[in-house]
MIMI-576961 format. One line per 2 residues: number of its first residue (from 1); their letters; for each residue x negated, y, z negated of N, C-alpha, C. Coordinates in steps of 0.02 Angstrom, whole numbers, plus 50000, padded with zeros to 5 digits. Layout:
N
NUM	a	X:Y:Z:X:Y:Z:X:Y:Z  ...
This chain:
152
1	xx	55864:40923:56875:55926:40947:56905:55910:41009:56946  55940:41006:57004:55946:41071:57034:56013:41077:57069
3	xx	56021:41151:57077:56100:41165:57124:56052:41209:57183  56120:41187:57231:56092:41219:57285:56144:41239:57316
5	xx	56143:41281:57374:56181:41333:57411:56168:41314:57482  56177:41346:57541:56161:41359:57587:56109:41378:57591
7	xx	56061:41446:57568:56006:41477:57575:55968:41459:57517  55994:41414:57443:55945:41446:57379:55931:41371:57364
9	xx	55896:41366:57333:55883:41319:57271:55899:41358:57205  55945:41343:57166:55940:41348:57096:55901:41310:57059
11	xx	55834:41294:57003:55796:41266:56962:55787:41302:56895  55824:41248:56853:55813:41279:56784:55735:41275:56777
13	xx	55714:41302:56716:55644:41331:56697:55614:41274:56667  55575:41253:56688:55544:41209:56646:55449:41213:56644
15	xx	55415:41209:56589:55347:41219:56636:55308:41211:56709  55339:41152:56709:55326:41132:56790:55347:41184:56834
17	xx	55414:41205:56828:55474:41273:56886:55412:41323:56882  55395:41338:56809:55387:41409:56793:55326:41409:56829
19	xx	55267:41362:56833:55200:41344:56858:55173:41362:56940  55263:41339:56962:55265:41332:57034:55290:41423:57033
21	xx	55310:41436:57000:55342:41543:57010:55254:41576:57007  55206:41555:56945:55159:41571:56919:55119:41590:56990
23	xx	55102:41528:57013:55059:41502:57075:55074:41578:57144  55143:41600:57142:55183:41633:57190:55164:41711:57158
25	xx	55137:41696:57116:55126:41783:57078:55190:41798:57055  55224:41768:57029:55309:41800:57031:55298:41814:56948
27	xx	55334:41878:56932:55347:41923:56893:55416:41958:56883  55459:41960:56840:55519:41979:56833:55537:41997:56777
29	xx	55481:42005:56736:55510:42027:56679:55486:41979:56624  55501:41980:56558:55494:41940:56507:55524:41871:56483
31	xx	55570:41881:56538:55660:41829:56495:55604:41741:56507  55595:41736:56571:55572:41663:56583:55493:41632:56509
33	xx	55476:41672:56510:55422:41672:56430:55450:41665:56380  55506:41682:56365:55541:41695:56320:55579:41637:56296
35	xx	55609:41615:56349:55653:41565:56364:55604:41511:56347  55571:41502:56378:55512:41430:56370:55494:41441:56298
37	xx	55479:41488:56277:55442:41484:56194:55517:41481:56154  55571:41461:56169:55624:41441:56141:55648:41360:56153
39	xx	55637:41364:56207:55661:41278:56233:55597:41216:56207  55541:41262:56196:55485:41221:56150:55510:41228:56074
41	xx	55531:41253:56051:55567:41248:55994:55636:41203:55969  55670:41208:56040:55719:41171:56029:55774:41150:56106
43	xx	55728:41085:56101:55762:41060:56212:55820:41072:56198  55860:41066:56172:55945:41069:56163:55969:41139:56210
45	xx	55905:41179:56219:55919:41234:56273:55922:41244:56342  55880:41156:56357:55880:41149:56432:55955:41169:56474
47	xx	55929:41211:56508:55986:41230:56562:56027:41275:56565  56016:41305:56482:56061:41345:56452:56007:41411:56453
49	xx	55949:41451:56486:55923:41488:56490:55910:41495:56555  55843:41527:56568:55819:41539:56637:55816:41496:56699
51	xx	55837:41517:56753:55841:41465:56808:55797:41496:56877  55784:41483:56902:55729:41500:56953:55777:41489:57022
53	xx	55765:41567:57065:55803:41564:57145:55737:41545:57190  55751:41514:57222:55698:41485:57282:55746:41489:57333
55	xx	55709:41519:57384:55739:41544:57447:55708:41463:57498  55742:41448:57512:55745:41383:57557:55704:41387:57608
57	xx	55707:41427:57644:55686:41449:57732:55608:41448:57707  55588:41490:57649:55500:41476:57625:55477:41466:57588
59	xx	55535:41422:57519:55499:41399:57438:55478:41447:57418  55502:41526:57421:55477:41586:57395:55539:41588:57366
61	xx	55493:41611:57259:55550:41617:57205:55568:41694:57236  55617:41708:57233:55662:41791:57257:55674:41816:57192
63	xx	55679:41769:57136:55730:41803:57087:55746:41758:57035  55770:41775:56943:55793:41725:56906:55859:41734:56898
65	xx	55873:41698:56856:55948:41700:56823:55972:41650:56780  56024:41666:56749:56024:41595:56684:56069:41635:56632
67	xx	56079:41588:56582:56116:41612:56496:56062:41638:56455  56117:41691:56434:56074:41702:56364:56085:41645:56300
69	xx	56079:41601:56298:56087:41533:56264:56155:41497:56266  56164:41430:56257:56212:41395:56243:56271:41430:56231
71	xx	56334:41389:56245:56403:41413:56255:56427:41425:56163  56449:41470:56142:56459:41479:56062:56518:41399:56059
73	xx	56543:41422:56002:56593:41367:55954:56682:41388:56019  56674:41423:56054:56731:41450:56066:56716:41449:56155
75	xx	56668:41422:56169:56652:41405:56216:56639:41466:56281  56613:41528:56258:56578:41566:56295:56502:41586:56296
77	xx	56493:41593:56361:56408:41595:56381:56413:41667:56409  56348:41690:56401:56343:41756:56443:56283:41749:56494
79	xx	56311:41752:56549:56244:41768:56604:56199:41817:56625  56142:41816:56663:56093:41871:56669:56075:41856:56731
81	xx	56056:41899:56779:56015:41886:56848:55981:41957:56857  55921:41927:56898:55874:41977:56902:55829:41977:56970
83	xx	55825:42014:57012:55790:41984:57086:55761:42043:57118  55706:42021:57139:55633:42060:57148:55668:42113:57198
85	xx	55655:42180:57215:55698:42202:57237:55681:42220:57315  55649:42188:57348:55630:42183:57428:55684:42122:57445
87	xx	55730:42103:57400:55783:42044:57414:55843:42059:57399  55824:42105:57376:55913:42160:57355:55958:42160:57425
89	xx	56023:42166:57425:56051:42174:57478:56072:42117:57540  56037:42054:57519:56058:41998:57574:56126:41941:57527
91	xx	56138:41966:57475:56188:41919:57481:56172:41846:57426  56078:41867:57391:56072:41802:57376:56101:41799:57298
93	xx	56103:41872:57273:56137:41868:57192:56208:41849:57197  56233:41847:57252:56311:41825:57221:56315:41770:57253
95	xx	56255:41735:57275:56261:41675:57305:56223:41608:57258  56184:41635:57221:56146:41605:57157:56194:41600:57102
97	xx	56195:41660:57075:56239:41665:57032:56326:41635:57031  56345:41643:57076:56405:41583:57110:56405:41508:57099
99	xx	56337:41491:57111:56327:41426:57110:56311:41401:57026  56274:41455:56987:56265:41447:56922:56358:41462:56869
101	xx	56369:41495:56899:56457:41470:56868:56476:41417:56877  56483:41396:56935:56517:41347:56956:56476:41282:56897
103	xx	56421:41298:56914:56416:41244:56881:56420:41229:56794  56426:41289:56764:56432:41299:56711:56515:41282:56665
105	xx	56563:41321:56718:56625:41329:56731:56637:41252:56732  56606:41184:56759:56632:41121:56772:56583:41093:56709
107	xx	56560:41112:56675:56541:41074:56616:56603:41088:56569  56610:41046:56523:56655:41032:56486:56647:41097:56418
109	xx	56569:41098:56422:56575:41149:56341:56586:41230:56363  56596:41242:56412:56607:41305:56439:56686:41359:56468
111	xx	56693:41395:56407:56786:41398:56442:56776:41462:56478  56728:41508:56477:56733:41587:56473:56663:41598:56496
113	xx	56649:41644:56542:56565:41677:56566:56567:41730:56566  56523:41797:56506:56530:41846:56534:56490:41870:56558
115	xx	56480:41951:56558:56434:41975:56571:56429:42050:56574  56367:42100:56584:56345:42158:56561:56340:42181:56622
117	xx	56337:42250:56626:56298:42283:56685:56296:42357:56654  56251:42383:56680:56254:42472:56693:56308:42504:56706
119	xx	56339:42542:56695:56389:42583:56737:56383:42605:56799  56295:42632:56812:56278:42644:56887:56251:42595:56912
121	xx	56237:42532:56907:56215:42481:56937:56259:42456:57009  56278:42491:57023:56327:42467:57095:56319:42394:57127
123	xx	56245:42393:57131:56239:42318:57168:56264:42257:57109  56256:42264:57071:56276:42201:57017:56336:42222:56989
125	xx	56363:42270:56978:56441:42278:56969:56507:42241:57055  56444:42249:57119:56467:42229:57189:56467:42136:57169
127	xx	56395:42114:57152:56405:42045:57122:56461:42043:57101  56472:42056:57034:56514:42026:56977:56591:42032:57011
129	xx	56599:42075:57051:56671:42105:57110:56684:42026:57132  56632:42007:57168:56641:41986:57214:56645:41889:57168
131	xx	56628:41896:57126:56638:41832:57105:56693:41812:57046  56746:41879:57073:56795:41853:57025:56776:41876:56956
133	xx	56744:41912:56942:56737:41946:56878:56782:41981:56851  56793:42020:56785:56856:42053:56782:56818:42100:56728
135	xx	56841:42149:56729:56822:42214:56679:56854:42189:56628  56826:42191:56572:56867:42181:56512:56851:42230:56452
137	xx	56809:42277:56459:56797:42341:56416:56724:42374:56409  56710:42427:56387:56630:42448:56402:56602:42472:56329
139	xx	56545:42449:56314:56487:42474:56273:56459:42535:56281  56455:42576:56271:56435:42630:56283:56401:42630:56350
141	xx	56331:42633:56389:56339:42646:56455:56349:42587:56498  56366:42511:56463:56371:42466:56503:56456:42459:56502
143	xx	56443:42414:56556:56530:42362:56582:56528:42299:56556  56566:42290:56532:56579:42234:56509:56641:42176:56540
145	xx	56619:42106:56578:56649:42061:56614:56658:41994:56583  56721:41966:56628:56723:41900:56600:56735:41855:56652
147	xx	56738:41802:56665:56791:41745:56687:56781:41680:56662  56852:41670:56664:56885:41616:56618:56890:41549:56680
149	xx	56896:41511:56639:56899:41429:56678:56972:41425:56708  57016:41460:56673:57081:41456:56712:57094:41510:56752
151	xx	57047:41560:56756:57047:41581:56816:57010:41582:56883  56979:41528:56882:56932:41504:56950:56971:41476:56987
């Protein structure tokens, strides 16, 4: 499976995805390792973790994004995105991440998406703005977001 956009490829993680990021030198952190030494434990996670941004114009990964696991009993997921930061600023996090609701939002086990940020994180508090997110209360220095299926 993949989603796609105008500019992105969305690709969930799979050894193969991760092989083709490997090959690119791509580095982002721990979550995609993490994720795989979980989905080898138990596939029931496919799709429901790390997803890989590929920029179209050059099959260059920009960036990840994905759930922090499966939708609970009550049918909320929480999302994460993360992107190398010489790609900051064009538009592709709320254009990835858009496409990973949507598609989440039209599966059946999903009623609710939230999500975290910094308080000073401006550019990903500008994401979450811009995709219909809604403040719904804060953790000590983070924000805390939601959106609901009946409000898309």
């Amino acid at each position: 499976m993949e989603l796609e956009t105008n500019r992105l490829k969305v690709i969930p993680c799979t050894v193969d995805t991760v092989q083709f990021a490997r090959n690119q030198n791509y580095d982002n952190g721990p979550e995609i390792s993490t994720y795989l030494e979980q989905l080898n434990k138990d596939p029931s996670l496919q799709n429901w973790g790390s997803w890989l941004v590929v920029r179209k114009l050059d099959d260059i990964v920009i960036g990840d994004i994905g759930f922090k696991g499966k939708p609970d009993k009550s049918g909320v997921v929480e999302i994460g995105y993360g992107f190398l930061k010489e790609y900051w600023n064009n538009g592709y996090a709320t254009e990835a991440v858009g496409a990973l609701f949507q598609w989440a939002l039209n599966t059946s086990k999903v009623k609710k998406v939230i999500a975290d940020t910094m308080q000073d994180n401006y550019g990903s508090i500008r994401v979450l703005e811009k995709l219909g997110m809604k403040k719904v209360g804060y953790i000590e220095t983070m924000i805390v977001w939601e959106l609901s299926k009946q409000n898309c």
